[in-house]
ROPAPA-113356 format. One record per residue (C-alpha): residue number from 1; y, x, z negated. Coordinates in nm, 4 decimals, always signed. Layout:
<recs>
   num         c2         c1         c3
   NUM          Y          X          Z
...
</recs>
This chain:
<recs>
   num         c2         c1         c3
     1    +0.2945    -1.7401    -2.2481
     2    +0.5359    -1.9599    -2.0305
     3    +0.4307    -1.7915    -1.6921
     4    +0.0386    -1.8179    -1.8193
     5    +0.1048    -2.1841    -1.9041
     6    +0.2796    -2.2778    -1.6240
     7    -0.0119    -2.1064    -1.3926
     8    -0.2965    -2.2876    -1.5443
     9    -0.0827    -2.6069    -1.4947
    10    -0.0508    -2.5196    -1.1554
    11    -0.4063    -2.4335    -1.0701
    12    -0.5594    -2.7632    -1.2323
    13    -0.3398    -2.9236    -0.9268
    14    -0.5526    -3.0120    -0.6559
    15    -0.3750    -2.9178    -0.3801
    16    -0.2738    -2.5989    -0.5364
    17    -0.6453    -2.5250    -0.5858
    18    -0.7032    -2.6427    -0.2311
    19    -0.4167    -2.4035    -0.0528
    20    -0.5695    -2.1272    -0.2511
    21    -0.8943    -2.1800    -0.1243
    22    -0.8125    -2.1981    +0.2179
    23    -0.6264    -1.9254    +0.2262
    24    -0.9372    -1.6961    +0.0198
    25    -1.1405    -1.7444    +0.3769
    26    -0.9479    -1.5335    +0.5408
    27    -0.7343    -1.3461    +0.2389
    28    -0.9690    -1.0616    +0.3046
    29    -0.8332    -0.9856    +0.6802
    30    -0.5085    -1.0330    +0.5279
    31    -0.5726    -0.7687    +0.2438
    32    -0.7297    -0.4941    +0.5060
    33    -0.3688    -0.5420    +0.7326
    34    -0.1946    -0.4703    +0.4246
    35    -0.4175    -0.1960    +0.3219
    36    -0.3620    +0.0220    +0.6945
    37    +0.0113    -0.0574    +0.6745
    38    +0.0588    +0.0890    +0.3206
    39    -0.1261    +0.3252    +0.4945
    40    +0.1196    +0.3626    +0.7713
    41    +0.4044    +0.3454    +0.5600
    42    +0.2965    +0.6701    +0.3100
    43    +0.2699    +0.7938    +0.6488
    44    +0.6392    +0.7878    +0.7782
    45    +0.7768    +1.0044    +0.6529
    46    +0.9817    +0.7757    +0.3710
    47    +1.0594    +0.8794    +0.0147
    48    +0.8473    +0.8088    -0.2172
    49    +1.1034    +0.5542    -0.3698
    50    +1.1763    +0.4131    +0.0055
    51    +0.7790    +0.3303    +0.0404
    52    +0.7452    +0.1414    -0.2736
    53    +1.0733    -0.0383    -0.2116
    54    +0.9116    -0.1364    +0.1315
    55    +0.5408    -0.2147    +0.0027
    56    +0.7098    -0.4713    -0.2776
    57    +0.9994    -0.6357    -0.1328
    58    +0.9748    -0.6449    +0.2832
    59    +0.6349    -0.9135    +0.3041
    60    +0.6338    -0.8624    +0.7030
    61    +0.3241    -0.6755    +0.8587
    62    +0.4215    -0.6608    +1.2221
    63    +0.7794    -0.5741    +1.1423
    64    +0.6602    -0.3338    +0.9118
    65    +0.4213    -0.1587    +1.2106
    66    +0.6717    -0.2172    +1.4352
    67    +0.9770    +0.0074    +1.2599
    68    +0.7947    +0.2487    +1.1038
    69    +0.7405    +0.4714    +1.4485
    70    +1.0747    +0.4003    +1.4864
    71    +1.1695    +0.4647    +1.1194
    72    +0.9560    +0.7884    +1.1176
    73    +1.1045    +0.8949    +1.4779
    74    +1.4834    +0.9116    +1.3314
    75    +1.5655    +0.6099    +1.5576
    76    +1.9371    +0.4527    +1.5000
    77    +1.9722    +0.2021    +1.2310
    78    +2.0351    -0.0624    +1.4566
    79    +1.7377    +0.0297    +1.6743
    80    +1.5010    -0.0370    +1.3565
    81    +1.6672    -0.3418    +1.2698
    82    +1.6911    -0.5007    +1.5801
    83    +1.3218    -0.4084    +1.6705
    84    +1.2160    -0.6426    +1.3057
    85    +1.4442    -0.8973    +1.4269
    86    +1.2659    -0.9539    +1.7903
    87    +0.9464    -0.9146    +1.6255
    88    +1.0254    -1.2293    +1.3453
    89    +1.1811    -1.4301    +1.5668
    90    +0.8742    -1.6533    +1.6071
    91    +0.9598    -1.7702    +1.2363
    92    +1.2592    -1.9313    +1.3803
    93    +1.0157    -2.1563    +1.5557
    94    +0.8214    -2.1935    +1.2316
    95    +1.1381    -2.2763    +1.0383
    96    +1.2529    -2.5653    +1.2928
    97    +0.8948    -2.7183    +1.2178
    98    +0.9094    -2.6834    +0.7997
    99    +1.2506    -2.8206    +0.7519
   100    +1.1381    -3.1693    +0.7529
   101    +0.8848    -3.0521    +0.4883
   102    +1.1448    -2.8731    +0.2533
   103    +1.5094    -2.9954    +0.3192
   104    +1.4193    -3.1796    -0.0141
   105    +1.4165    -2.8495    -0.2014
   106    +1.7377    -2.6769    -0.3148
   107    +1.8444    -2.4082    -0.1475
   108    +1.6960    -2.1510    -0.3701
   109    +1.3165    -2.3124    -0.3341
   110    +1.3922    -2.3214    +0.0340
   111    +1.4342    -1.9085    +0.0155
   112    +1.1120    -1.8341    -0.1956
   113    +0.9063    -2.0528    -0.0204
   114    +1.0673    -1.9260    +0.3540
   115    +0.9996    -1.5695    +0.1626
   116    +0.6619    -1.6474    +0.0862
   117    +0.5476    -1.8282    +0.4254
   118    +0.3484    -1.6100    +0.6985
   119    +0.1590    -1.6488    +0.9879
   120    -0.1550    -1.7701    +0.8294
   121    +0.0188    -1.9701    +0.5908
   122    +0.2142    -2.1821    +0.8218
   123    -0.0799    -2.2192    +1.0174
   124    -0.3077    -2.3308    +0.7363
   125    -0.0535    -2.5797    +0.6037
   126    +0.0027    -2.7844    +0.9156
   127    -0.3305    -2.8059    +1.0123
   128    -0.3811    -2.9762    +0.6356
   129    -0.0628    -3.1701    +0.6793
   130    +0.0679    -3.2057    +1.0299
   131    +0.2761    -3.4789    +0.9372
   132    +0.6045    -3.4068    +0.6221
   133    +0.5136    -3.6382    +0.3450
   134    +0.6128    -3.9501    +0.3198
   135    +0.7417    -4.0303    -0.0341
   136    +0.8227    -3.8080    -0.3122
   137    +0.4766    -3.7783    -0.4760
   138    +0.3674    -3.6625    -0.1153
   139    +0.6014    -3.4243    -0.0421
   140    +0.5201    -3.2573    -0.3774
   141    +0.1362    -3.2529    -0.3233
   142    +0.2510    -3.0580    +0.0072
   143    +0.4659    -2.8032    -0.1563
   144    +0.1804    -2.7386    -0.4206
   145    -0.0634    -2.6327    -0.1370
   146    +0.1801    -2.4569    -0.0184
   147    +0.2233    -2.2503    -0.2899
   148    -0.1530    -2.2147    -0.3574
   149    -0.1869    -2.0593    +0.0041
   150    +0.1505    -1.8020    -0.0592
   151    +0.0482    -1.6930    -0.3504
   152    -0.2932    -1.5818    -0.2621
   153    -0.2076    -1.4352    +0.0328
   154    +0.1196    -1.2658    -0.1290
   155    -0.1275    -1.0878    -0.3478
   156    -0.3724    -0.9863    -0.1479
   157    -0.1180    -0.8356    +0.0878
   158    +0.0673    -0.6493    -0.1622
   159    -0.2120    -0.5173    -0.4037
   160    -0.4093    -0.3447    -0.0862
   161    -0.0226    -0.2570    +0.0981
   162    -0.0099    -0.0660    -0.2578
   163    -0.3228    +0.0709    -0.2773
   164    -0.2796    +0.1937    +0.0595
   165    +0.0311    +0.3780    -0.0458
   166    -0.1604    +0.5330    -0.3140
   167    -0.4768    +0.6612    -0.1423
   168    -0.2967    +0.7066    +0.2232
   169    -0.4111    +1.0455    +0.2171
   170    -0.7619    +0.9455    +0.1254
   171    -0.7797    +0.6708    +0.4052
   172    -0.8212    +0.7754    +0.7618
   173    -0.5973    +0.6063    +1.0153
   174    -0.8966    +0.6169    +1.2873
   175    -1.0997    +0.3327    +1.0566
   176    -0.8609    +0.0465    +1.2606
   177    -0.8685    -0.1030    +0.9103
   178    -0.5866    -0.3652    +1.1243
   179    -0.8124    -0.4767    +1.3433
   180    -0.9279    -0.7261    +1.0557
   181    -0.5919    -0.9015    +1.0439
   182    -0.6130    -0.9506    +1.3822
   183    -1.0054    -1.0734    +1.3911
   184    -0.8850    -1.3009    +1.0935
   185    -0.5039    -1.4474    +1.2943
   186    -0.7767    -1.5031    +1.6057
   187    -1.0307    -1.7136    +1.3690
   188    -0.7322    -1.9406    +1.2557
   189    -0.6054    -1.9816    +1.6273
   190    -0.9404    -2.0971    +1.7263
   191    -0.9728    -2.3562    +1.4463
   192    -0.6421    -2.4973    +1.5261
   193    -0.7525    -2.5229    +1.9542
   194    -0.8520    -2.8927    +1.9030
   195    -0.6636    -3.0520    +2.1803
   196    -0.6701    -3.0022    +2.5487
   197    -0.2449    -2.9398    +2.4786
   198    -0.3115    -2.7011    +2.2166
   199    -0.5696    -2.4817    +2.4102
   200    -0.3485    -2.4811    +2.6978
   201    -0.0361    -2.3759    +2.4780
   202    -0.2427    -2.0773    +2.3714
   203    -0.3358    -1.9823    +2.7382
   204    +0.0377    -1.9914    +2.8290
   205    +0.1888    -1.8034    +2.5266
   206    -0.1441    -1.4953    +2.5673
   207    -0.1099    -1.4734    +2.9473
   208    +0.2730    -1.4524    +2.8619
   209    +0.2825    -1.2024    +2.6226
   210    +0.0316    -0.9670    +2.8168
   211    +0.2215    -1.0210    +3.1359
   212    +0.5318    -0.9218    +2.9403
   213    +0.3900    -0.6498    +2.7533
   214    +0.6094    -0.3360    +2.9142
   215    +0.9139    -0.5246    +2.7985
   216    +1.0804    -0.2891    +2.5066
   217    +1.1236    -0.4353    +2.0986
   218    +0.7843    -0.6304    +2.1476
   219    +0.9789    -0.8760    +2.3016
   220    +0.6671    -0.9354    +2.5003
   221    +0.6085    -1.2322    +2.1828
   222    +0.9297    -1.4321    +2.1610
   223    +0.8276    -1.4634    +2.5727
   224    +0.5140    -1.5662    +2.5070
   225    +0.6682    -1.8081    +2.2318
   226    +0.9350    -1.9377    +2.4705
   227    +0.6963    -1.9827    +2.7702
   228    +0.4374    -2.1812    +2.5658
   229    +0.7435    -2.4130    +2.3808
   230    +0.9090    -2.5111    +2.7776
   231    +0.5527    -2.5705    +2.9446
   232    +0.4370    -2.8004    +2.6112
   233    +0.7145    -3.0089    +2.5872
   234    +0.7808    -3.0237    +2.9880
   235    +0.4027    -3.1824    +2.9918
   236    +0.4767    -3.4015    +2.6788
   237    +0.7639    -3.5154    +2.8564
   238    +0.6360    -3.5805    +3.1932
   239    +0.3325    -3.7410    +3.0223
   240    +0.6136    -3.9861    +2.7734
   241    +0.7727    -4.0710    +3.1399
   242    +0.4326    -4.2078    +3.2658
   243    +0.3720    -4.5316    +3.1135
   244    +0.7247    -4.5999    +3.1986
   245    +0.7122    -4.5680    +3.5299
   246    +0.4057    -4.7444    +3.5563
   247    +0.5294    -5.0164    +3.3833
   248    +0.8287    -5.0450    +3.6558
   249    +0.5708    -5.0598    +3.9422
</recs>
């Protein structure tokens, strides 16, 4: 009863109840992603054992897509690895913004919640609190969201990733069932284009990425990352630097 109880505690929590529902609006995307890369994973070639494994413990679509050709083709171990690794490294950027939010948490809490964090999560948690709180209580309201948002979309990703495994032979590839994720990442990137800064970071990283799309190890993303990061904070600078020098004038 301890994990019931401390659930229902949980979910009469505002903000917990509030991260949830945020992340329900576009949990269904979400779920369809996780549903073709079950999919792709029963697909691979893997042991049964290997695919389960994958579908419960490794939470990382794009890796996930991203190795499994490679996984399936016989490629070298480091080939596979280093493929995930260039494909995540845009949660290094993510993790430089959260760790004023969580360098309250022990180390442990840091890990789950890190575990737990994706794309749409991140995104729907700064746009509800773009500042880290600013006492204890506050701080603590954020985390709660937080974990309303994770654990939706945890679920959602991992019931349909299973259920893809499952019925993979049942499902055919040619549905695009992806495609949702991606309809459902673009609906989230056009709620968060509120500033003229913001719209033009978006131009910058997509004209980036496509330019750089031959480049092998989708490494076409970390240089869409990178080029939106230098152009955003060489305008914030030069924009800081302004009132200065009219000041001297």
């Amino acid at each position: 009863m301890k994990p019931l109880q401390r659930f229902m505690r949980l979910w009469r929590d505002a903000e917990f109840r509030a991260g949830a529902r945020d992340m329900s609006s576009v949990a269904p995307g979400l779920a369809s992603w996780g549903l073709m890369t079950g999919v792709a994973m029963a697909n691979s070639g893997m042991s049964t054992v290997e695919v389960l494994l994958m579908g419960v413990l490794v939470y990382a679509g794009s890796s996930q897509l991203a190795a499994l050709p490679l996984i399936a083709a016989g490629a070298p171990l480091w080939v596979v690895l280093a493929t995930a690794f260039c494909v995540n490294l845009r949660f290094v950027v993510f993790s430089a913004h959260l760790r004023d939010y969580m360098m309250h948490l022990s180390l442990p809490q840091r890990l789950w919640r890190g575990y737990l964090t994706t794309d749409l999560t991140y995104v729907l948690f700064v746009k509800r609190h773009p500042q880290p709180g600013e006492d204890a209580d506050h701080r603590q309201q954020q985390m709660r969201y937080l974990v309303g948002s994770c654990a939706l979309g945890w679920v959602s990703w991992i019931t349909l990733s299973l259920v893809g495994i499952a019925f993979a032979h049942a499902i055919p590839p040619a549905w695009g069932l992806g495609f949702a994720g991606i309809l459902a990442l673009l609906g989230i990137l056009c709620s968060l284009v509120s500033t003229k800064l913001r719209a033009l970071s978006a131009v910058v990283a997509g004209t980036a990425a496509v330019a750089a799309f031959a480049l092998p190890l989708k490494l076409n993303i970390l240089v869409g990352i990178a080029a939106a990061v230098c152009v955003c904070m060489l305008l914030e600078k030069t924009a800081s630097l302004a009132p200065t020098a009219k000041a001297q004038e």
